[in-house]
C-alpha angles and dihedrals in degrees: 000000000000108000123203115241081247096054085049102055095044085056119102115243094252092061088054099060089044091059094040092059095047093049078051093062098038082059093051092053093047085059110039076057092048092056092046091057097048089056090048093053088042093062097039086060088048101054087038093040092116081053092041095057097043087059093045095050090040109114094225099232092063081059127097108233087261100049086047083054088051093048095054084046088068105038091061091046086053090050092049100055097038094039110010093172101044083055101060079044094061093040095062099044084066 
């Protein structure tokens, strides 16, 4: 639950920690399932890598519209596990 700066600072020290130490553990867990994910992926890329690569080396106009869709599916698969973060930032530019 989101508190207001207000509700913060009218909370005891105590409280604080307390909810310092929960919003601890909520980070831990969104990790441990982030790095799930990106093995999964990962492994996904792996099994799928000969048609991986067909879609990357595709020129996209020799592409029905689906397999274009599929090609740009990869592609971001591939960013995400290579570059999570470069790929949130882009994203968020577009």
């Amino acid at each position: 639950m989101q508190r207001t700066r207000r509700e913060l600072e009218a909370m005891t020290h105590e409280e604080l920690v307390e909810r310092i130490l929960e919003m601890q553990d909520i980070l831990r867990e969104g990790l441990a399932v982030r790095d799930s994910l990106h093995h999964l992926l990962n492994d996904l890329l792996k099994a799928k890598s000969h048609e991986v690569e067909a879609y990357a080396s595709a020129h996209p106009d020799e592409l029905s519209h689906d397999d274009a869709e599929l090609k740009a599916l990869w592609a971001k698969a591939r960013h995400a596990v290579s570059n999570p973060a470069g790929l949130l930032a882009s994203q968020s530019d577009g």
